[in-house]
PDB file with one MODEL, atoms N, CA, C and O in Angstrom:
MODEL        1
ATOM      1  N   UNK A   1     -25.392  -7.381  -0.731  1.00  0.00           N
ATOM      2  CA  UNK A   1     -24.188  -6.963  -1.431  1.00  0.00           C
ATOM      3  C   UNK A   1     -23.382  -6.041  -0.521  1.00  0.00           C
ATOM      4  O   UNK A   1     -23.886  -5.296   0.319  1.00  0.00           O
ATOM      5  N   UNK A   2     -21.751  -6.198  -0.836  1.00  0.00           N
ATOM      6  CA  UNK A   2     -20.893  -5.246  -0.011  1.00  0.00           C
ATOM      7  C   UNK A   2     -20.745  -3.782  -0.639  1.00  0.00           C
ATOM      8  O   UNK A   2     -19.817  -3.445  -1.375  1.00  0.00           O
ATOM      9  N   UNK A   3     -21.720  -3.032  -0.266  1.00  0.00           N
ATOM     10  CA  UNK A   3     -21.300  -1.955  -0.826  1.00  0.00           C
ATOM     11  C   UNK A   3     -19.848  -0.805  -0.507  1.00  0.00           C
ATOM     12  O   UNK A   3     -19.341   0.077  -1.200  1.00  0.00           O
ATOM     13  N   UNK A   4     -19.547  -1.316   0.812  1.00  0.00           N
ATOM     14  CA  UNK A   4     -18.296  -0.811   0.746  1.00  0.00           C
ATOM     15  C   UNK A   4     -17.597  -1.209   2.775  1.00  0.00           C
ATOM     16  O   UNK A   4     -18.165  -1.342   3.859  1.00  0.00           O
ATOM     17  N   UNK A   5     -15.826  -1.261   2.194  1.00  0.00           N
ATOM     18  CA  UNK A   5     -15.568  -1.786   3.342  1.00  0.00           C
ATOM     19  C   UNK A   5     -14.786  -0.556   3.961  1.00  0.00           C
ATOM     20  O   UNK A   5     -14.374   0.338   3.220  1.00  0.00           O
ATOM     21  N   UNK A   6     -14.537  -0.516   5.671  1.00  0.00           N
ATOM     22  CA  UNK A   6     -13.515   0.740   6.016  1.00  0.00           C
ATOM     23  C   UNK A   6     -13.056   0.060   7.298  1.00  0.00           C
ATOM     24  O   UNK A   6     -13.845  -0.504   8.057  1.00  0.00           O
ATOM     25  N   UNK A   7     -11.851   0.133   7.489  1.00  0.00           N
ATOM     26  CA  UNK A   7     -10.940  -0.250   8.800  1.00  0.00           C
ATOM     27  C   UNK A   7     -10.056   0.538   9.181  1.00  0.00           C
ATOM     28  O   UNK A   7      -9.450   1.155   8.305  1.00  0.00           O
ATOM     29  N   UNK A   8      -9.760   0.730  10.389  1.00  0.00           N
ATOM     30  CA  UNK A   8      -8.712   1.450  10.679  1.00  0.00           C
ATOM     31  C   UNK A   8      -7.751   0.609  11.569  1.00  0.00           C
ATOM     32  O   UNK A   8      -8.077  -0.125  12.502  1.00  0.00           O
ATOM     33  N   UNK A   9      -6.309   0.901  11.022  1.00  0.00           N
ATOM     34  CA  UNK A   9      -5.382  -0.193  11.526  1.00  0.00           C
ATOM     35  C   UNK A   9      -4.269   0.814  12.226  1.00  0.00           C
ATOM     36  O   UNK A   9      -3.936   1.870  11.687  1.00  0.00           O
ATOM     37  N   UNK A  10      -3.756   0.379  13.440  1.00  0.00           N
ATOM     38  CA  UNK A  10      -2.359   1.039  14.170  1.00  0.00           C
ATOM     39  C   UNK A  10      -1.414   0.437  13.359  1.00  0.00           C
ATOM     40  O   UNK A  10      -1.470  -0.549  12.624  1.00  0.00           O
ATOM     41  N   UNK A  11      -0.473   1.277  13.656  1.00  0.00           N
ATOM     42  CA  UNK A  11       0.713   0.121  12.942  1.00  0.00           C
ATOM     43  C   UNK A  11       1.888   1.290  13.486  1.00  0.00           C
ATOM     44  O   UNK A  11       1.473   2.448  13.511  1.00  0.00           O
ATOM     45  N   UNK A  12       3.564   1.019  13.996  1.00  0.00           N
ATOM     46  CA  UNK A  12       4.157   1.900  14.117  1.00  0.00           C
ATOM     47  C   UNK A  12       3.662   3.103  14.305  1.00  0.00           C
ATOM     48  O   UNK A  12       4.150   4.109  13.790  1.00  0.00           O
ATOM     49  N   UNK A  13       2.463   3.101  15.201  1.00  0.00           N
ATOM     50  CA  UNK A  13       2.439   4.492  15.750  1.00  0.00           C
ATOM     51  C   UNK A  13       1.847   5.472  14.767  1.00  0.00           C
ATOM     52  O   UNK A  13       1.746   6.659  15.074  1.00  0.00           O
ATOM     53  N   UNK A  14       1.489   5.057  13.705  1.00  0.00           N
ATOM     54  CA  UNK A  14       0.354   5.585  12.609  1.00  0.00           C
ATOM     55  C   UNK A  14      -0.901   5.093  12.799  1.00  0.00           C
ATOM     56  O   UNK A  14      -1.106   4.001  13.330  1.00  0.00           O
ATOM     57  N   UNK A  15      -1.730   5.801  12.415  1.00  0.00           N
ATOM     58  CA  UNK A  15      -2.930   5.007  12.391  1.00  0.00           C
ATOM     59  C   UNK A  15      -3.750   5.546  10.378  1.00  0.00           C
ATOM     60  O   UNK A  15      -4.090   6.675  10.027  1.00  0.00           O
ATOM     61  N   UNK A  16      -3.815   3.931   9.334  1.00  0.00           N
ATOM     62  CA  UNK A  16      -3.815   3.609   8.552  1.00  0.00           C
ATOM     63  C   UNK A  16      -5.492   3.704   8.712  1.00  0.00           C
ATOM     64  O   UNK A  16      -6.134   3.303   9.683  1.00  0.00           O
ATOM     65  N   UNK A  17      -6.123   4.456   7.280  1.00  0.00           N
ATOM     66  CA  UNK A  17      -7.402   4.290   6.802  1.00  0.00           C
ATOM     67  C   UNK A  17      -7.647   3.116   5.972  1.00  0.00           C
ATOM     68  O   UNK A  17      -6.941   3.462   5.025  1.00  0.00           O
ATOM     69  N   UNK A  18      -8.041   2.175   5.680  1.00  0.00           N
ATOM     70  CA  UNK A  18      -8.824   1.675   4.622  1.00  0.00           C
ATOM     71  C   UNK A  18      -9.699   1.638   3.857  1.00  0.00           C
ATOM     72  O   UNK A  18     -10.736   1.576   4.518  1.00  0.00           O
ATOM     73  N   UNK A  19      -9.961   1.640   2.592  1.00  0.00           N
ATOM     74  CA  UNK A  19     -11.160   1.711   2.573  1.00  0.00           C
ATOM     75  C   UNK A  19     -11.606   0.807   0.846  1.00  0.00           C
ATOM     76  O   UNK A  19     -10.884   0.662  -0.140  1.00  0.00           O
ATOM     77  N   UNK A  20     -12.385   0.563   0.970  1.00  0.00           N
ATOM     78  CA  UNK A  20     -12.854  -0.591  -0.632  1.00  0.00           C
ATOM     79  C   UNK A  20     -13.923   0.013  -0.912  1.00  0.00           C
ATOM     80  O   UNK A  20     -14.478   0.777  -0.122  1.00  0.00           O
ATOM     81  N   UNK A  21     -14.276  -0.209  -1.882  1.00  0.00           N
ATOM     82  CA  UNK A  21     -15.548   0.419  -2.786  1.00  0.00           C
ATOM     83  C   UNK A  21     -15.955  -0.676  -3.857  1.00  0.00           C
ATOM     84  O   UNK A  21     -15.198  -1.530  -4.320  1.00  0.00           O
ATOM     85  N   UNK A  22     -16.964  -0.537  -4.087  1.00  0.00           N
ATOM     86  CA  UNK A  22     -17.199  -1.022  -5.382  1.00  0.00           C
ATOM     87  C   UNK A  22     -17.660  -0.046  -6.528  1.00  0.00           C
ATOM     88  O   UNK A  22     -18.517   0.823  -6.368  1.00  0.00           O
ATOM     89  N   UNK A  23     -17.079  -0.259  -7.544  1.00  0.00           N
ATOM     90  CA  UNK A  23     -17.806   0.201  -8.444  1.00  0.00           C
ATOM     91  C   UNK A  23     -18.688   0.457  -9.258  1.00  0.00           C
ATOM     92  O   UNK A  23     -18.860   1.498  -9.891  1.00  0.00           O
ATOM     93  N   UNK A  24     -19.484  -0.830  -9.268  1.00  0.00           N
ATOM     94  CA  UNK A  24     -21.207  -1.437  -9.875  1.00  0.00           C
ATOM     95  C   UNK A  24     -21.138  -1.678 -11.187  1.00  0.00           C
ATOM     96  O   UNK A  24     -19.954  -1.554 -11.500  1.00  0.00           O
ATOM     97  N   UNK A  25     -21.758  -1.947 -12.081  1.00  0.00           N
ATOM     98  CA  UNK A  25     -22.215  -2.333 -13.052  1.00  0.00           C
ATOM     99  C   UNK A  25     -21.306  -1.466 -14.190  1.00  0.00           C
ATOM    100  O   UNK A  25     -20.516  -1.958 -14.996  1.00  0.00           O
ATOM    101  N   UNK A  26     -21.647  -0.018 -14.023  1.00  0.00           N
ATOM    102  CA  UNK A  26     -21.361   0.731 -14.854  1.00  0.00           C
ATOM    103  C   UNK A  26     -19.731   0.894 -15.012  1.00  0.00           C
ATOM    104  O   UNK A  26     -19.137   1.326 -16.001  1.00  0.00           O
ATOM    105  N   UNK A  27     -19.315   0.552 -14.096  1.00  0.00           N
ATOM    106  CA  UNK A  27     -17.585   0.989 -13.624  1.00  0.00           C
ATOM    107  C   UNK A  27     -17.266   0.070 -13.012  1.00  0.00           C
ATOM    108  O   UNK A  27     -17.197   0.287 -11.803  1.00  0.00           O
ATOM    109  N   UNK A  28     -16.936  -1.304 -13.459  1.00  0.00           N
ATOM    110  CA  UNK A  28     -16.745  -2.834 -12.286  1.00  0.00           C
ATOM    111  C   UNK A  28     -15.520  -3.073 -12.484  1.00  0.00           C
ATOM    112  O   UNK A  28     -14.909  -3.813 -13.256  1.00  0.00           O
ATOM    113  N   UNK A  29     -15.074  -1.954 -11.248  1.00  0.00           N
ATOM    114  CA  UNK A  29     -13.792  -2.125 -10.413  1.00  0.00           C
ATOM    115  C   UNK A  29     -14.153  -2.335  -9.044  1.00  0.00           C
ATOM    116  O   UNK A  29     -15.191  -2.017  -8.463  1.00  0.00           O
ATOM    117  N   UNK A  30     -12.863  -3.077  -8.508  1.00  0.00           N
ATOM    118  CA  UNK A  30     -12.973  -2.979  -7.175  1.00  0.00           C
ATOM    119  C   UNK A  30     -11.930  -1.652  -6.778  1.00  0.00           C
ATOM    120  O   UNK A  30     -10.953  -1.498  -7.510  1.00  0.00           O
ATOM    121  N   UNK A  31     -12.131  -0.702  -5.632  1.00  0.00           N
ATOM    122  CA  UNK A  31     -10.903  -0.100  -5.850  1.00  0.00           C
ATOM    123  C   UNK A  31     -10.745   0.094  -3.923  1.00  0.00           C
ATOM    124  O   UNK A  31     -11.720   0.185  -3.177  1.00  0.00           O
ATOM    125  N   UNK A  32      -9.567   0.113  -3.557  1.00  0.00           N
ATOM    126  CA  UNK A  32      -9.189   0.126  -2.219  1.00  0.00           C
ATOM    127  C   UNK A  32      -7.825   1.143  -2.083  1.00  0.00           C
ATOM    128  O   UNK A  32      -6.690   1.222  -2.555  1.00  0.00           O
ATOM    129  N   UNK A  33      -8.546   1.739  -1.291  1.00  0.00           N
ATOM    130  CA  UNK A  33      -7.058   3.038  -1.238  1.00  0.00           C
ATOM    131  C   UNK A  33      -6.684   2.931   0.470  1.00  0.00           C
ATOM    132  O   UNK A  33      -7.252   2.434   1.443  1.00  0.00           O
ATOM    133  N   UNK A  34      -5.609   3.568   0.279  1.00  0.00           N
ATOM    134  CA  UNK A  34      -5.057   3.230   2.308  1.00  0.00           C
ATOM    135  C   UNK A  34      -4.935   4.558   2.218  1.00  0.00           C
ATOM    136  O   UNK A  34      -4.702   4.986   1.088  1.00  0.00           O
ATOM    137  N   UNK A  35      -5.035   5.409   3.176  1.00  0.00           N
ATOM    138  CA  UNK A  35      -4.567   6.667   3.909  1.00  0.00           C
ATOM    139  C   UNK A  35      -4.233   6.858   5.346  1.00  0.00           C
ATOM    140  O   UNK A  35      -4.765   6.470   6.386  1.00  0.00           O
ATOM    141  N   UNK A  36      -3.185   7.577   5.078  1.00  0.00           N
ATOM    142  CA  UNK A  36      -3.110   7.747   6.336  1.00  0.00           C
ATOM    143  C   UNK A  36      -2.226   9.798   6.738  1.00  0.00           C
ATOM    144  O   UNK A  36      -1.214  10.426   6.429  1.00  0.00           O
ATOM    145  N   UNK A  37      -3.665  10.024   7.680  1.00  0.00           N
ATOM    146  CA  UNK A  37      -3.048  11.240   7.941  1.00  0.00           C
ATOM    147  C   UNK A  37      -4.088  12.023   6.805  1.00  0.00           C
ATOM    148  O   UNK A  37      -4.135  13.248   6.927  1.00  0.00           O
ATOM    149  N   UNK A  38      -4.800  11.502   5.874  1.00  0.00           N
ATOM    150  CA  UNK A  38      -5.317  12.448   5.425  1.00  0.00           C
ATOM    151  C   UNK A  38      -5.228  11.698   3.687  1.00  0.00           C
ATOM    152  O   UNK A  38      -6.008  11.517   2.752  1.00  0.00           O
ATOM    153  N   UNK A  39      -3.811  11.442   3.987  1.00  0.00           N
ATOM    154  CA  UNK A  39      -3.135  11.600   2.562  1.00  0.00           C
ATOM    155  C   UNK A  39      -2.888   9.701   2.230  1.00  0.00           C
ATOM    156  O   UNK A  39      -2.583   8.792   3.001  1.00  0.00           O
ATOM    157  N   UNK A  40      -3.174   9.709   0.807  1.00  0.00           N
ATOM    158  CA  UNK A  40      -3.355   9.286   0.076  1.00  0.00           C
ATOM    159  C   UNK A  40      -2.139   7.848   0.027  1.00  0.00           C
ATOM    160  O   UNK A  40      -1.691   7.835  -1.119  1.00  0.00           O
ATOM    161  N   UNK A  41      -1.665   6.994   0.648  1.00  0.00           N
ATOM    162  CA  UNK A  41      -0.288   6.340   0.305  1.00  0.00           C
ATOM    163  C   UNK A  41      -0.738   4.931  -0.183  1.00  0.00           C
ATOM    164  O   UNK A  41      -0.011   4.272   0.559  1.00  0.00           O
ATOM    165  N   UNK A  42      -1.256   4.232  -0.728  1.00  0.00           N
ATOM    166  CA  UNK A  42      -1.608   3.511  -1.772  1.00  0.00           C
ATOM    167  C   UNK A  42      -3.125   2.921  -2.129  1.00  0.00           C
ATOM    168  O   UNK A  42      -4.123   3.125  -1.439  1.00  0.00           O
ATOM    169  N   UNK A  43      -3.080   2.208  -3.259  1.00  0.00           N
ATOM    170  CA  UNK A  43      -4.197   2.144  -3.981  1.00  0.00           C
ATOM    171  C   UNK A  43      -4.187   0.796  -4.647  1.00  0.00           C
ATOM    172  O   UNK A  43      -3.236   0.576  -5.397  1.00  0.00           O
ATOM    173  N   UNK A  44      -4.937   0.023  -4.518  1.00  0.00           N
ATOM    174  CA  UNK A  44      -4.923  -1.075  -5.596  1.00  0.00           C
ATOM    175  C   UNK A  44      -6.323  -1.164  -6.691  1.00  0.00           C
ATOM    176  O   UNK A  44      -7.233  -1.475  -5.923  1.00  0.00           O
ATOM    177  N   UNK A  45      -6.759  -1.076  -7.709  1.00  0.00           N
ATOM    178  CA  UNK A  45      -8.005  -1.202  -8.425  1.00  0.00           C
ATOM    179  C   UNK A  45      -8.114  -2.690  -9.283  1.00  0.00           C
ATOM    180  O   UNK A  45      -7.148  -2.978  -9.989  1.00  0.00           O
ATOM    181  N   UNK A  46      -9.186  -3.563  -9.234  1.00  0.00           N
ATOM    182  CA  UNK A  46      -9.606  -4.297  -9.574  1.00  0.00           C
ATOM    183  C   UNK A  46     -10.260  -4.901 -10.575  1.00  0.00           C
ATOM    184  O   UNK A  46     -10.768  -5.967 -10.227  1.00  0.00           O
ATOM    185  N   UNK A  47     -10.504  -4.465 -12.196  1.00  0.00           N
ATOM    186  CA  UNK A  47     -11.248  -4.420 -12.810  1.00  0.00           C
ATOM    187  C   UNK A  47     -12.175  -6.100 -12.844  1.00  0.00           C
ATOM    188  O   UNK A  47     -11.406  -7.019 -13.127  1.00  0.00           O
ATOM    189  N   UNK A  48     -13.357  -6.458 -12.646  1.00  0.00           N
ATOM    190  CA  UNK A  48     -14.433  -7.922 -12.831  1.00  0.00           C
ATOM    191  C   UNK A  48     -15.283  -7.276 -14.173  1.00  0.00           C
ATOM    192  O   UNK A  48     -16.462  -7.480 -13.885  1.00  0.00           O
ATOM    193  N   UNK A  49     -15.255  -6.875 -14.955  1.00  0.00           N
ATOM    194  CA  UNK A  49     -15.696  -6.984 -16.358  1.00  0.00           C
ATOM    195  C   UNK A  49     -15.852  -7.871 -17.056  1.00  0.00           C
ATOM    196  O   UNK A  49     -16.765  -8.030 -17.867  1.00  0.00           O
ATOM    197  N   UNK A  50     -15.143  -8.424 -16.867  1.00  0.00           N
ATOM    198  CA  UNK A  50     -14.905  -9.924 -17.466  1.00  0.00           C
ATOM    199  C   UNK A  50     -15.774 -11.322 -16.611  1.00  0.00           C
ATOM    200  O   UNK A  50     -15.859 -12.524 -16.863  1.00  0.00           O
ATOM    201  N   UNK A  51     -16.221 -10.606 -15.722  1.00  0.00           N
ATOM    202  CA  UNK A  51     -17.288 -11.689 -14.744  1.00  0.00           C
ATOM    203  C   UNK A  51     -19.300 -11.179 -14.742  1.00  0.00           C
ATOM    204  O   UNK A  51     -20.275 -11.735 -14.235  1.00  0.00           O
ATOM    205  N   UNK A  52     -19.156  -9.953 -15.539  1.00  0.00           N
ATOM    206  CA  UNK A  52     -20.473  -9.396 -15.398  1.00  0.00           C
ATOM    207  C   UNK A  52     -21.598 -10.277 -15.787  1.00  0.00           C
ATOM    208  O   UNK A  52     -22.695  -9.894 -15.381  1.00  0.00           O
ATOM    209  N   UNK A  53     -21.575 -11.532 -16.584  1.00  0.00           N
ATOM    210  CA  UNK A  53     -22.470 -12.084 -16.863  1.00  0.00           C
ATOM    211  C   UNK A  53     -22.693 -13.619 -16.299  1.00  0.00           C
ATOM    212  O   UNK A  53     -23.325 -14.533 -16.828  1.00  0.00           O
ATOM    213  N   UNK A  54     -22.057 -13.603 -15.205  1.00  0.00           N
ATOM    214  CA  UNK A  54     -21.618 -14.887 -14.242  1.00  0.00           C
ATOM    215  C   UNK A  54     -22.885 -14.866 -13.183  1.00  0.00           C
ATOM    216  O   UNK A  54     -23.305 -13.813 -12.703  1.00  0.00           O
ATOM    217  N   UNK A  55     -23.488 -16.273 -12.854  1.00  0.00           N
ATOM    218  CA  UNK A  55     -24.469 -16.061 -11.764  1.00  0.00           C
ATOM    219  C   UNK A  55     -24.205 -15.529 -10.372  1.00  0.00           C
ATOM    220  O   UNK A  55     -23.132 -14.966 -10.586  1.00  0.00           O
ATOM    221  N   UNK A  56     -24.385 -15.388  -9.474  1.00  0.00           N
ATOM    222  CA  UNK A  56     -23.974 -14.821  -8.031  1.00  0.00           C
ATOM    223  C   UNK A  56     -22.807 -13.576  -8.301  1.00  0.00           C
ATOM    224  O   UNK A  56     -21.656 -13.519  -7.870  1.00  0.00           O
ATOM    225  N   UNK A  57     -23.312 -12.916  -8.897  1.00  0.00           N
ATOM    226  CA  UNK A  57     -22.193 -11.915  -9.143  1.00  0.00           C
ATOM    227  C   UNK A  57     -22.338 -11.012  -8.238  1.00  0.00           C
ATOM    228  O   UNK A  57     -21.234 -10.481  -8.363  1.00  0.00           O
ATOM    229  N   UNK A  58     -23.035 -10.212  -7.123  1.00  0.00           N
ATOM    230  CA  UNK A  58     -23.181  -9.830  -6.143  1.00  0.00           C
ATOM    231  C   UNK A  58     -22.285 -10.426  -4.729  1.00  0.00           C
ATOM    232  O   UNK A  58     -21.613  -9.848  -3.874  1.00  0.00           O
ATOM    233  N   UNK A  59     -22.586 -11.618  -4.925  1.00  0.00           N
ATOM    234  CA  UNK A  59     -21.700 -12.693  -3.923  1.00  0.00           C
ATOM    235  C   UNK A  59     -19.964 -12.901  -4.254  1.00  0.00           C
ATOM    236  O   UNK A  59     -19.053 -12.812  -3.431  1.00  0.00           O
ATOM    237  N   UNK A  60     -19.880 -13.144  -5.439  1.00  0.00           N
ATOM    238  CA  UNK A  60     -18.480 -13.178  -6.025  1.00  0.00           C
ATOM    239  C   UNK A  60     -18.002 -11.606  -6.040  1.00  0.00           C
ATOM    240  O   UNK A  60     -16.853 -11.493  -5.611  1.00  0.00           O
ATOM    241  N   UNK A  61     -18.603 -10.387  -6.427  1.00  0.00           N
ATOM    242  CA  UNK A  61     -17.814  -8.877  -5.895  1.00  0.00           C
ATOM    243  C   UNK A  61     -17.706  -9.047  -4.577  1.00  0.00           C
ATOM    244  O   UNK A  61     -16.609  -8.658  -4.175  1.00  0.00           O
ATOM    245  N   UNK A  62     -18.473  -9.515  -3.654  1.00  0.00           N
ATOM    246  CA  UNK A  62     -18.494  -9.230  -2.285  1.00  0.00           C
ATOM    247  C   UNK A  62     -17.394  -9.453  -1.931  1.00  0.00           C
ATOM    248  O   UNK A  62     -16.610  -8.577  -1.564  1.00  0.00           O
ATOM    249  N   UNK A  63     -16.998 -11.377  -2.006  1.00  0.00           N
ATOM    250  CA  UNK A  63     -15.943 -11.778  -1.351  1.00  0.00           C
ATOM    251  C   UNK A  63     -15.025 -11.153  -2.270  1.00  0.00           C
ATOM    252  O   UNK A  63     -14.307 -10.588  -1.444  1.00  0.00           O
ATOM    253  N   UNK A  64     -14.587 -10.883  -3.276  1.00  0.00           N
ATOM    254  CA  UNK A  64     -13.092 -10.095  -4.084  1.00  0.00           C
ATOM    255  C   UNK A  64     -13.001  -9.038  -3.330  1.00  0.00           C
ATOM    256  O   UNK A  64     -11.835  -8.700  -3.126  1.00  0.00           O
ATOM    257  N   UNK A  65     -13.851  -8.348  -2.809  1.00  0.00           N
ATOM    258  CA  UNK A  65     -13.798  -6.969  -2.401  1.00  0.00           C
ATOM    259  C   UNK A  65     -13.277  -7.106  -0.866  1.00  0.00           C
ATOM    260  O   UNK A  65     -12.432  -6.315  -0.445  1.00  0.00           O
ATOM    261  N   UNK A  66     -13.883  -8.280   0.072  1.00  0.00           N
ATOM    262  CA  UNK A  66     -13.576  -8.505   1.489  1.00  0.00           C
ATOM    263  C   UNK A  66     -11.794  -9.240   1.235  1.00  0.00           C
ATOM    264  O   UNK A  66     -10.871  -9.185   2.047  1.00  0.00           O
ATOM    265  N   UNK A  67     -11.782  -9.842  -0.060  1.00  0.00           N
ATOM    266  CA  UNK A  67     -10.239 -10.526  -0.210  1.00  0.00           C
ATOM    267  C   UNK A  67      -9.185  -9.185  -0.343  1.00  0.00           C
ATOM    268  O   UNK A  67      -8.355  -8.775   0.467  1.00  0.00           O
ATOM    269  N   UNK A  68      -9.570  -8.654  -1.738  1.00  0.00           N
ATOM    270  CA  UNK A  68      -8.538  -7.466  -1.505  1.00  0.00           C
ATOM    271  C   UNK A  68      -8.801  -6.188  -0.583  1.00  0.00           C
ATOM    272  O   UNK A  68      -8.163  -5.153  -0.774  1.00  0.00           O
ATOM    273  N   UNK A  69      -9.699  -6.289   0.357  1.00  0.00           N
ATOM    274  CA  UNK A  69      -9.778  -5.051   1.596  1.00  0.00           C
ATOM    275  C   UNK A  69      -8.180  -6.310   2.736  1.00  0.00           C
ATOM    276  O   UNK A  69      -7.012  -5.997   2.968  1.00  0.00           O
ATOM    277  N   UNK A  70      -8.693  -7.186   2.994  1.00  0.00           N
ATOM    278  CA  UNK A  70      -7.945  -8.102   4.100  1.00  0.00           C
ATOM    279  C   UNK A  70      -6.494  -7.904   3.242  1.00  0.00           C
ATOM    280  O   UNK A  70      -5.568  -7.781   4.044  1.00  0.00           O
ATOM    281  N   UNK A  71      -6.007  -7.836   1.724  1.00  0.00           N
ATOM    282  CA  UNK A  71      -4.554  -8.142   1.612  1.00  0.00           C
ATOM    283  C   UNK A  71      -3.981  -6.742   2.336  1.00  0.00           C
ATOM    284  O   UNK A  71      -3.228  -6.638   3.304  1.00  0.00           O
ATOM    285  N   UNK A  72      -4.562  -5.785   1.579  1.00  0.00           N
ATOM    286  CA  UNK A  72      -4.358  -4.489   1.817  1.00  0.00           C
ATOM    287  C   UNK A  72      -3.719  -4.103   3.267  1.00  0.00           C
ATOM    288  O   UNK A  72      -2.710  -3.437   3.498  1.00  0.00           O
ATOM    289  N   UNK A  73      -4.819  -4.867   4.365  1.00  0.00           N
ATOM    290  CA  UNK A  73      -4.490  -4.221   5.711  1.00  0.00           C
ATOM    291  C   UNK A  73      -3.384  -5.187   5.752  1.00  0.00           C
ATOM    292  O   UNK A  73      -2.401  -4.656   6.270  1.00  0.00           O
ATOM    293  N   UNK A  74      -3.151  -6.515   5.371  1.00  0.00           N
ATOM    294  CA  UNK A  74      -2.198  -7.533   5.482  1.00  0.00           C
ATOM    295  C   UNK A  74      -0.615  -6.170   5.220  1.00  0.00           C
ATOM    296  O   UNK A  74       0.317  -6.019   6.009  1.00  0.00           O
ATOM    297  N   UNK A  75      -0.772  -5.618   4.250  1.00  0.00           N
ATOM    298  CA  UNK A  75       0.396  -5.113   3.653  1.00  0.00           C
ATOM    299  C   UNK A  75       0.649  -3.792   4.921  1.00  0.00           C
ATOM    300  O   UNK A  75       1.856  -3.700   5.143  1.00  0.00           O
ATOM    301  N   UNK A  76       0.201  -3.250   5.380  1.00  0.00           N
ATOM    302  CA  UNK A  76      -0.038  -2.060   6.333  1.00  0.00           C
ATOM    303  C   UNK A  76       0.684  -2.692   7.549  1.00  0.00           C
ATOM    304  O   UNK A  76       1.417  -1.932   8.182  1.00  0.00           O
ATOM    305  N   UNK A  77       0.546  -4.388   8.096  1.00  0.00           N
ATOM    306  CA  UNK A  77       0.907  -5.220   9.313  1.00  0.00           C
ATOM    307  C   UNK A  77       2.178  -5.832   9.007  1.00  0.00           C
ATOM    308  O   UNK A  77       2.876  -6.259   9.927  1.00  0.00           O
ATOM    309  N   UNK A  78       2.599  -5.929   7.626  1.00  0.00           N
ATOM    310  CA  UNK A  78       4.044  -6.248   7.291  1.00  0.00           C
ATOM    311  C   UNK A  78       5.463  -5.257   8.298  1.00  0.00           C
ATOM    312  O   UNK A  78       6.651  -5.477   8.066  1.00  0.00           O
TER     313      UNK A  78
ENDMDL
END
């Protein structure tokens, strides 16, 4: 299982944090925040609640979590 993703991206002379998490069982969000500099400049959260009783559910958070970590930096390279 992905317990959590982190990249760091250049972009215009910034340099952009990434980072994804999962939330687990108890709290099944995905949540991915960007920083940069310290500070906080966006966030997307994911709620899969609605998938908790699906087989490969370890495998299916993984890739949601590697999909929305990749849009994220996608949006940072715009």
């Amino acid at each position: 299982m992905v317990t959590g993703l982190n990249s760091d991206i250049e972009h215009n002379g910034k340099v952009y944090h990434i980072q994804t998490e999962d939330g687990g069982l108890h709290n099944p969000i995905i949540l991915t925040r960007i920083f940069c500099g310290g500070v906080l400049v966006s966030s997307r959260k994911t709620s899969y609640v609605y998938m908790l009783e699906i087989e490969g559910l370890r495998e299916v958070v993984g890739r949601l979590m590697k999909e929305q970590h990749q849009e994220m930096v996608q949006e940072i390279q715009k």
